[in-house]
C-alpha positions as CSV (number, residue, x, y, z in Angstrom):
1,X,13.9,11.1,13.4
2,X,11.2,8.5,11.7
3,X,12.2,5.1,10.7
4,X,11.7,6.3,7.3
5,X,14.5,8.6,8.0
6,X,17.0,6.3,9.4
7,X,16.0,2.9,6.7
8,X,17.4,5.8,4.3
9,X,20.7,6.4,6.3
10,X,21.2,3.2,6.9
11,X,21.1,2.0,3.1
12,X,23.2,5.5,2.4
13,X,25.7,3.7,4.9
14,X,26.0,0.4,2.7
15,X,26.4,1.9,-0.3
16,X,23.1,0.6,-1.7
17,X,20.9,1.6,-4.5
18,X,17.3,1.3,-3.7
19,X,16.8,-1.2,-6.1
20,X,20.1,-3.3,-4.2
21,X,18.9,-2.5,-1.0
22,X,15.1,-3.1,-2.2
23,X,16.1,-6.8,-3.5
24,X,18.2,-7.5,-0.2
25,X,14.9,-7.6,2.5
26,X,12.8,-9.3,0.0
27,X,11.2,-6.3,-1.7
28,X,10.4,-4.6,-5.5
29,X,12.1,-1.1,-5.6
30,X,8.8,0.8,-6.3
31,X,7.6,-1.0,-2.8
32,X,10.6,0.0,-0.8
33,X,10.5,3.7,-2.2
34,X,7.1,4.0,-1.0
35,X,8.2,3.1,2.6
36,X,11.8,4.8,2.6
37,X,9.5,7.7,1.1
38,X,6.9,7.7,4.1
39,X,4.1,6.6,2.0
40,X,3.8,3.3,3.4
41,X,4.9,1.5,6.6
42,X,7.1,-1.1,6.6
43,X,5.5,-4.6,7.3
44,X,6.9,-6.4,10.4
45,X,8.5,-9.4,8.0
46,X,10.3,-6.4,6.0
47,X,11.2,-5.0,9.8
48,X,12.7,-8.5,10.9
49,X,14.5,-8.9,7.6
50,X,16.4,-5.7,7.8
51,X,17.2,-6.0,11.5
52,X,18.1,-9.4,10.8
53,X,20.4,-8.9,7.4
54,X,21.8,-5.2,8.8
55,X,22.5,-6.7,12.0
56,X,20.5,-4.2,13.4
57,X,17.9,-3.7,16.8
58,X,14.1,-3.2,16.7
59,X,14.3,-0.3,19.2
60,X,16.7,1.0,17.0
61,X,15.3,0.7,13.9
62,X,11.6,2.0,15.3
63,X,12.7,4.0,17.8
64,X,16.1,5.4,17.0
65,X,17.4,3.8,20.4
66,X,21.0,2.8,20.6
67,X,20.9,-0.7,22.7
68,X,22.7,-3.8,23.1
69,X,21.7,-6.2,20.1
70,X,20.4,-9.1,22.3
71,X,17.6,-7.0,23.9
72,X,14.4,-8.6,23.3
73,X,12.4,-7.8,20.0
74,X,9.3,-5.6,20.4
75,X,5.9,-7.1,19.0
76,X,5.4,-4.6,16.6
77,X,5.8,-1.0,14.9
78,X,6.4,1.6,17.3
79,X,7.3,4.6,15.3
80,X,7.9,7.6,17.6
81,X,7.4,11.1,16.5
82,X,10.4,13.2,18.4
83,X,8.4,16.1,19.0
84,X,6.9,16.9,22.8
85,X,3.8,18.2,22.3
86,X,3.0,15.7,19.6
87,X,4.5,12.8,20.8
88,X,2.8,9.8,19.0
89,X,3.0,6.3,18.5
90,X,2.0,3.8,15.6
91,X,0.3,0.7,16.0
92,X,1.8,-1.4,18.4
93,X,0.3,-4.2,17.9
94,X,-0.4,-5.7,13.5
95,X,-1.5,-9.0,12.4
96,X,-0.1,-10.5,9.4
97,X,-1.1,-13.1,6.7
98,X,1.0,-14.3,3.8
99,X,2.8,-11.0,4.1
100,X,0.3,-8.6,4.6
101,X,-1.2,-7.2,7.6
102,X,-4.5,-7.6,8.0
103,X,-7.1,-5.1,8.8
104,X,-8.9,-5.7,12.5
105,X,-12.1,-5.0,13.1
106,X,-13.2,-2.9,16.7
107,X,-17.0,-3.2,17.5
108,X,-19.1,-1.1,19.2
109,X,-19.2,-3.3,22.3
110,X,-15.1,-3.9,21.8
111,X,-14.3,-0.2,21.8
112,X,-13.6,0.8,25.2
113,X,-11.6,-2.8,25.9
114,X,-9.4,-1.3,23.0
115,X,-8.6,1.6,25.1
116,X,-7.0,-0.6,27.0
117,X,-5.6,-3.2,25.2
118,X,-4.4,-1.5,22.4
119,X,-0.9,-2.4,22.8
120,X,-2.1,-6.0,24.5
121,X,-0.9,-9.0,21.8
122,X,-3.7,-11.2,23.5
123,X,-6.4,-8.9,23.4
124,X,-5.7,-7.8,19.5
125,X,-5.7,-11.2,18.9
126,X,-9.4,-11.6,20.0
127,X,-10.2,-8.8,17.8
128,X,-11.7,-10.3,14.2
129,X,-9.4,-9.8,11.2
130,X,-10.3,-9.5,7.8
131,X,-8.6,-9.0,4.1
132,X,-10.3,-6.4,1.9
133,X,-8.9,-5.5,-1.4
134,X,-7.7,-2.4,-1.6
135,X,-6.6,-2.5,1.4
136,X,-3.0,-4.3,1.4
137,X,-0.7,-1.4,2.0
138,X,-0.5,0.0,5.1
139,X,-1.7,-0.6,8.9
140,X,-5.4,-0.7,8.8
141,X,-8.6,-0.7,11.8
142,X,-12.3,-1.0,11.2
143,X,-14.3,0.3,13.6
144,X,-18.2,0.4,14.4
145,X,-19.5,3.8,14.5
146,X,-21.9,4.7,17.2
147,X,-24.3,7.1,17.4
148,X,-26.0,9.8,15.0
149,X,-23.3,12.4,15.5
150,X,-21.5,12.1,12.2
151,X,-24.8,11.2,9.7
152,X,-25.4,11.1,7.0
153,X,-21.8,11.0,6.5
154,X,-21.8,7.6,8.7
155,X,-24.7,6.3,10.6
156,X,-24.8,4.5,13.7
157,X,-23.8,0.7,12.8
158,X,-21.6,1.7,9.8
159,X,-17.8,0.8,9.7
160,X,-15.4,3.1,9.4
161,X,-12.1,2.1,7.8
162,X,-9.1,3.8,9.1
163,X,-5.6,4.0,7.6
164,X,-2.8,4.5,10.3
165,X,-1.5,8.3,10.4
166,X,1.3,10.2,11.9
167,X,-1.2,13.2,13.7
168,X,0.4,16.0,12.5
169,X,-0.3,14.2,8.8
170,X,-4.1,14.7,9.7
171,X,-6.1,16.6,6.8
172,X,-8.2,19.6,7.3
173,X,-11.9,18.2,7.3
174,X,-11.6,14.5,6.5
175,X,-12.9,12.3,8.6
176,X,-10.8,10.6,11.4
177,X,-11.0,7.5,14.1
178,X,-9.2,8.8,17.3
179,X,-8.2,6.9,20.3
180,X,-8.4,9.3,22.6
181,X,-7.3,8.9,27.0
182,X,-10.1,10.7,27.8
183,X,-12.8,10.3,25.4
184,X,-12.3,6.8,24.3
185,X,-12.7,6.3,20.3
186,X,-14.2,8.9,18.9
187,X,-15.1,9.1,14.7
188,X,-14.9,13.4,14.1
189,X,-14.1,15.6,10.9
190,X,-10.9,17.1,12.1
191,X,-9.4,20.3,11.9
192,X,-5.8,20.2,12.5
193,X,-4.9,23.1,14.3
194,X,-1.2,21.7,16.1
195,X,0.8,24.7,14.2
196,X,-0.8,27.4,14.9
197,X,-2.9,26.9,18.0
198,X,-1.1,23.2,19.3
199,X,-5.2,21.2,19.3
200,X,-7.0,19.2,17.3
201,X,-10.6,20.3,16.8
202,X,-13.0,17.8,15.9
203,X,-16.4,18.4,14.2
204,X,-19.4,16.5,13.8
205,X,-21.4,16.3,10.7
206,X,-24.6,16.1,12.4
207,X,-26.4,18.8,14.2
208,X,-24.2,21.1,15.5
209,X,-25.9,22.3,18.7
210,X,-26.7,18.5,19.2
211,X,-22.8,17.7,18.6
212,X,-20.9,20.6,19.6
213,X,-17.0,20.7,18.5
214,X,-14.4,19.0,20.7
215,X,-11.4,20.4,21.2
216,X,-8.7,18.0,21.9
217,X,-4.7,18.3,22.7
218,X,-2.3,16.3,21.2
219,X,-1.3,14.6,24.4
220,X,-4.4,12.9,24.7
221,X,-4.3,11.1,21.2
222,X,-3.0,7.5,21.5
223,X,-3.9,6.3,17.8
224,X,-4.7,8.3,14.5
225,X,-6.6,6.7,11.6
226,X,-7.5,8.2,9.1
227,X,-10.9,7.4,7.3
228,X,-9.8,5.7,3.7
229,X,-13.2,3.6,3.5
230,X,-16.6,2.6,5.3
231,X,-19.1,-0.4,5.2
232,X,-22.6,0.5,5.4
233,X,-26.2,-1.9,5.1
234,X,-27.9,1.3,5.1
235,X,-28.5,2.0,1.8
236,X,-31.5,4.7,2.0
237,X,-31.7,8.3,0.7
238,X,-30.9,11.4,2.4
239,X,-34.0,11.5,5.0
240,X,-34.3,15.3,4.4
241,X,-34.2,15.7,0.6
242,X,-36.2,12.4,0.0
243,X,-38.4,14.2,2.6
244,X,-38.6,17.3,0.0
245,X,-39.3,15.5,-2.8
246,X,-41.8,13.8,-1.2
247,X,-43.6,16.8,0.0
248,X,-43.0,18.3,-3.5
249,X,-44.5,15.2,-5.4
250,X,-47.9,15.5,-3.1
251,X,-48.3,18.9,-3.2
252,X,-47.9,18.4,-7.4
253,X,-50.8,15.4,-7.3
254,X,-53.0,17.7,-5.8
255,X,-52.3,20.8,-8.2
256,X,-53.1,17.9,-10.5
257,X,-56.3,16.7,-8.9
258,X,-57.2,20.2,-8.8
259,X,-57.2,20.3,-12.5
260,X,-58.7,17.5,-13.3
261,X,-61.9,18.6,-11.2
262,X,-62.0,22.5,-12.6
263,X,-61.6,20.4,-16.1
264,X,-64.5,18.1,-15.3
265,X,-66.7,21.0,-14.2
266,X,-65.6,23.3,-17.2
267,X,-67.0,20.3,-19.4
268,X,-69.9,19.8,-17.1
269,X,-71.1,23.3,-17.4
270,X,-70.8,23.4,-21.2
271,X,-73.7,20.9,-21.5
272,X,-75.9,22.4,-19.9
């Protein structure tokens, strides 16, 4: 059961019209529909407001966990998926300003420390934050892309804005940040293939004998995000096409030159 799930049966429980229950942690209605609707994840303030007003426990309230009240709050979201084989965890760790969570960026050189310190308050809070608009709804990561495996869609350098996602919510062939165990982050075009053969396969948009497909099970998946946005400084043409054209253009100022010279002859012969 999702947190979605149980923020539902718990304003069921009081009686509560969304608009009540809404106006109760702080919020507009059409705000708290989006979240009791899955659309959107609750912001940690709204999390402490209802554990705090219902007389509720985080674990509970993210987890489903029946504890005693005076455990210790976790840091953040931890939404668990009660499925075995796709087991999966939100964000653990989100940074907030004036209400909204703010979108942290991972370089290149950052990637693999994220790997690691994912769920580490101290290490997220290294990590550079930034507020883009458009971006105010929903647990948000930037990170660098390296390599050539996924141009032109996104060259090496670009950033990648990723939206948190549940992993069986991946879409067919839309692009994805992964944090994988193995494999570390990886940016792939996904194929979600958990129903029907329980993996993820992930394509590159590059060449595909250079990049073969990865195949990836569920397991190994820590975070999901799924591409919403990227920041590029490379604003150049397709190498290939531009490549075409050009070749097209000189072969064209020839055929011209060409022309010119039978012209000049063909008047050239006339006075004679």
């Amino acid at each position: 059961m999702s947190i979605y799930v149980r923020l539902k049966e718990l304003r069921q429980e009081t009686g509560l019209s969304q608009e009540d229950f809404a106006t109760s942690i702080g919020l507009k209605r059409p705000n708290y529909a989006q979240i009791e609707g899955g659309k959107q994840y609750p912001t940690l303030e709204t999390i402490k407001q209802i554990v705090r007003i219902y007389n509720k426990t985080y674990d509970w309230l993210i987890d489903g966990k029946e504890i005693a009240p005076n455990v210790a709050p976790i840091v953040a979201p931890n939404d668990k998926i009660e499925d075995s084989k796709t087991s999966f965890h939100a964000p653990k760790i989100i940074t907030m300003s004036q209400g909204k969570e703010n979108i942290l960026f991972v370089p290149v050189k950052a990637a693999a420390g994220y790997l690691n310190g994912y769920g580490d308050p101290e290490y997220i809070e290294s990590l550079t934050a930034y507020k883009l608009p458009g971006f105010e709804s929903g647990s948000f990561r930037m990170f660098e892309v390296n390599g050539h495996s996924m141009v032109p869609t996104l060259k090496s350098r670009d950033r990648i804005i990723g939206k948190w996602c549940e992993i069986q919510d991946i879409k067919d062939s839309y692009v994805h940040v992964l944090v994988t165990r193995n494999d570390g982050v990886v940016v792939k075009r996904v194929l979600n293939r958990l129903k029907k053969d329980g993996v993820l396969i992930l394509k590159s948009d590059g060449n595909r004998y250079e990049y073969p497909d990865m195949i990836v099970d569920p397991d190994e998946v820590i975070e999901c995000w799924s591409g919403v946005g990227k920041i590029s400084r490379d604003l150049s043409g397709p190498a290939d096409l531009y490549s075409r054209i050009d070749d097209l253009e000189g072969r064209l100022a020839i055929v011209d030159d060409v022309k010119k010279r039978m012209a000049d002859l063909e008047r050239l012969l006339k006075t004679k």
